[in-house]
C-alpha positions in Angstrom: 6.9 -30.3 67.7 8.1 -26.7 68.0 8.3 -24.3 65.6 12.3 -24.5 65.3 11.9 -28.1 64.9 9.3 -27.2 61.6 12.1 -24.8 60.3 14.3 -27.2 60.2 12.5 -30.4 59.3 11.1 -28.4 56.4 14.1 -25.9 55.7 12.0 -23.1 55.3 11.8 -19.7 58.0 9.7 -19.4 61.0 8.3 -16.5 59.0 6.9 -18.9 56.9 5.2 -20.8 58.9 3.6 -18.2 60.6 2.4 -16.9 57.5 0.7 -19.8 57.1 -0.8 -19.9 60.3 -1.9 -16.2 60.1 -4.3 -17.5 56.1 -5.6 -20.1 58.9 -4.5 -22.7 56.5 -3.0 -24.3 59.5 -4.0 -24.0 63.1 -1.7 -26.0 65.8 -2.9 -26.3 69.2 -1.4 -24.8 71.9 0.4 -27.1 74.7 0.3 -26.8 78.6 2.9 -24.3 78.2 1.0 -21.7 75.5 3.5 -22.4 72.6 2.1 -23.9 69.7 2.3 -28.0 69.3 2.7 -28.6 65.8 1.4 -32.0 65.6 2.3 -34.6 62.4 -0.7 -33.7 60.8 -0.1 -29.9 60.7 3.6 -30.5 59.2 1.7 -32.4 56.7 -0.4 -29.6 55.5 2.3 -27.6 55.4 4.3 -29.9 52.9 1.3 -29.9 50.8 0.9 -26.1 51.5 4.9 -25.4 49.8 4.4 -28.3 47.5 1.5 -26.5 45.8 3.3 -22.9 46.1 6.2 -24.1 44.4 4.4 -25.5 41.2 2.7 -22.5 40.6 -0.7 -22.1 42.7 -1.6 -19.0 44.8 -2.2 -18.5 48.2 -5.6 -18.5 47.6 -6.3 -21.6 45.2 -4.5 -23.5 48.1 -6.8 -22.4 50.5 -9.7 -23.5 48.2 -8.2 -27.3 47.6 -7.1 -27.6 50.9 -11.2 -26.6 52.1 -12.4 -28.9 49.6 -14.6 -25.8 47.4 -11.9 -27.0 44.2 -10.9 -29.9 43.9 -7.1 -31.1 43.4 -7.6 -32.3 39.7 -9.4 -29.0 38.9 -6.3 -26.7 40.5 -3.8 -28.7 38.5 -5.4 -28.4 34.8 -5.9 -25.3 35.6 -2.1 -24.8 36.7 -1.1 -26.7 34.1 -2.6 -24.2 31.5 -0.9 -21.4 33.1 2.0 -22.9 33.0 2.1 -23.9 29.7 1.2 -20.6 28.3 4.0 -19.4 30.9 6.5 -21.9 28.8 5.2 -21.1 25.1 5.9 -17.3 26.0 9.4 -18.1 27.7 10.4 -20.8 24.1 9.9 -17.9 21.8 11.5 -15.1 24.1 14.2 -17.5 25.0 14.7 -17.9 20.7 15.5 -14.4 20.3 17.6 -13.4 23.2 19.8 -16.6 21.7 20.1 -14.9 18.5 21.1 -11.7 20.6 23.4 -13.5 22.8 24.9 -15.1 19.5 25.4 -11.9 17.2 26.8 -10.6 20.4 25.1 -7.4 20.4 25.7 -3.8 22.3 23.2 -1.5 23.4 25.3 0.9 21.2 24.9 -1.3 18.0 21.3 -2.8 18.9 19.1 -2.9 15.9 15.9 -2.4 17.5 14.5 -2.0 14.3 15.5 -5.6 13.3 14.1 -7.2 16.3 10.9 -4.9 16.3 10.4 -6.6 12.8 11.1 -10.1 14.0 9.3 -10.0 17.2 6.0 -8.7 15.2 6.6 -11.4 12.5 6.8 -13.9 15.3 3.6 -12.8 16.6 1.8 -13.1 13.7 2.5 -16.4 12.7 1.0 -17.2 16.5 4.2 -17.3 18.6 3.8 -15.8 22.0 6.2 -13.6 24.0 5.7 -11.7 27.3 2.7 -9.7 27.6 3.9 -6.0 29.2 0.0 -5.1 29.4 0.8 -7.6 32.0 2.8 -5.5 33.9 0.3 -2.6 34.2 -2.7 -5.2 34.5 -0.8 -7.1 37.9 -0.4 -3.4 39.2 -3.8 -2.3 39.1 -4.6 -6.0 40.7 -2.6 -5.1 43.4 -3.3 -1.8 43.8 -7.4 -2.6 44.5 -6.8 -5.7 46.6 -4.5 -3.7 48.4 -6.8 -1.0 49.4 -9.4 -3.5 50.7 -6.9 -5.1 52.9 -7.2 -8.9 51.2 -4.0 -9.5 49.4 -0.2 -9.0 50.1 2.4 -6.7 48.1 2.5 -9.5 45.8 -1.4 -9.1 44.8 -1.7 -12.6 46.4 -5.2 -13.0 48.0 -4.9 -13.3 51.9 -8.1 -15.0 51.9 -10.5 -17.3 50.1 -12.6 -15.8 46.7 -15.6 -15.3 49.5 -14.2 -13.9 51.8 -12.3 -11.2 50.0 -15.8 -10.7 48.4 -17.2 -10.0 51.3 -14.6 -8.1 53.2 -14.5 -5.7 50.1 -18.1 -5.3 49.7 -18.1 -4.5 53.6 -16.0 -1.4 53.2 -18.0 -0.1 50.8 -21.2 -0.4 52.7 -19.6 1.2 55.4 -18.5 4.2 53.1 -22.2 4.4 51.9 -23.6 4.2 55.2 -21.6 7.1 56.8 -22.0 8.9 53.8 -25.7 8.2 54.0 -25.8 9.8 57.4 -23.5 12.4 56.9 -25.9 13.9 54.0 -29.3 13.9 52.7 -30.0 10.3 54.1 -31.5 9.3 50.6 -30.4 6.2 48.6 -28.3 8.4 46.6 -26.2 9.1 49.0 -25.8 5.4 49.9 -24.7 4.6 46.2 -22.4 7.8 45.8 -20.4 6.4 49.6 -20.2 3.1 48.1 -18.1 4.6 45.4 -15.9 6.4 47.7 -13.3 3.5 48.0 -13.6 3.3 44.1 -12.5 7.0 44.0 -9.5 6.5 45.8 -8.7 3.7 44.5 -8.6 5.2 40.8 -6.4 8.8 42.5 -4.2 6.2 44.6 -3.4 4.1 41.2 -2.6 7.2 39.3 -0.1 8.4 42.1 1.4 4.8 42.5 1.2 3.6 38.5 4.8 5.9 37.8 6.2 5.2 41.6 5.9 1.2 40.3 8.3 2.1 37.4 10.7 4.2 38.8 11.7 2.1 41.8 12.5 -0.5 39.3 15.7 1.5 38.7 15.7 3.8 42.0 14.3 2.8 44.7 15.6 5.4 47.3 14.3 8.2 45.1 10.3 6.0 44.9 10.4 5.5 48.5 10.9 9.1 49.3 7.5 10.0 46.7 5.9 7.5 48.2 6.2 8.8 52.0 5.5 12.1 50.5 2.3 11.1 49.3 1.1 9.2 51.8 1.4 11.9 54.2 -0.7 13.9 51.6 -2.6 11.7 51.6 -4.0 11.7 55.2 -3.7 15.8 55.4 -6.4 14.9 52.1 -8.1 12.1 53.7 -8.6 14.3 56.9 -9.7 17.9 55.2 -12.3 16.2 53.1 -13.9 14.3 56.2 -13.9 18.2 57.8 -15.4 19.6 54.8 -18.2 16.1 54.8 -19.0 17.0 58.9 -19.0 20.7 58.3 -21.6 20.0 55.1 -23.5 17.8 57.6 -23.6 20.6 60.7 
């Protein structure tokens, strides 16, 4: 089966697919030609890959059922927590935009104070709504897993909980090895390059944690900060690896 013949057996884009195919969650042969034979096996996996996306697991946690290190009944209590938390929070938010909606409120007569009041009271008495620490918490996420290469924009791990584990540790042997040999060569040195991704990490999330907001409601204006900074950035990134070689000479 080609891939066009996936598309539209399954209705979703190429891109899709390949997706899939680059998380190695499915891996057609190729035929006599060089293009990829998806067999009836592969389109399988791939139903149960969308299935599992579309009731709420990652990338990732289908990658671990599919490899057999969770199993299917742990993924779904585990989904089916998140989930239900997801619903409790959407009932009670759901309750007061209704009353909103009903008193037909305007920005220009909102009584924030009202709802400030009710939303607390709510909370007390154990009724959940949307957590906004969320918001900053998910951007952090993505921010680190980002840096280290193992998740997409989304903060969506590219590869298994090992894997990323390792890759990330990796980089930051690498950082303490070149450090180590660009200095005093003492365990010290090995420790403080280990950090080094840490660093940027923390002045990369700083830069990026008011970007995140204001492209919310301009995103021509964030996109131009952000290509400004990145190609600070690098001028950054390429005077302080000067500065390291010219402590070393």
């Amino acid at each position: 089966m080609t891939i066009k013949e996936v598309e539209q057996e399954l209705g979703i884009p190429r891109a899709t697919v390949r997706f899939y195919e680059k998380q190695q969650l499915i891996q057609p042969k190729r035929g006599e030609n060089s293009y990829r034979d998806y067999r009836a096996e592969d389109v399988a996996i791939l139903k149960k890959i969308i299935i599992f996306r579309k009731i709420g697991l990652s990338v990732a946690e289908v990658e671990e059922v599919l490899e057999g290190s969770t199993s299917l009944a742990e993924a779904m209590e585990k989904n089916i927590r998140q989930l239900q938390e997801q619903i409790n929070e959407l009932e009670d938010a759901l309750r007061v935009s209704k009353q909103i909606s009903d008193r037909h409120e305007s920005i220009e007569a909102f009584d924030e104070k009202y709802y400030w009041e009710e939303i607390h009271q709510q909370e007390k008495a154990g009724n959940k709504f949307l957590d906004i620490a969320n918001d900053v918490i998910k951007f952090e996420k993505r921010v680190i897993l980002e840096q280290f290469d193992i998740a997409d924009t989304e903060g969506n791990l590219r590869f298994g909980k090992t894997e990323s584990f390792i890759r990330a540790l990796a980089v930051c042997i690498v950082c303490g090895v070149c450090h180590y040999f660009l200095h005093d060569r003492t365990w010290k040195d090995f420790w403080l390059g280990c950090g080094i991704p840490f660093v940027y990490i923390v002045l990369h999330s700083i830069w990026e944690l008011p970007i995140h907001f204001i492209e919310k409601k301009n995103p021509k204006l964030a996109r131009k900060i952000r290509k400004a900074g990145n190609i600070s950035a690098i001028i950054f990134v390429v005077l302080i690896f000067v500065f390291l070689i010219a402590l070393a000479a």
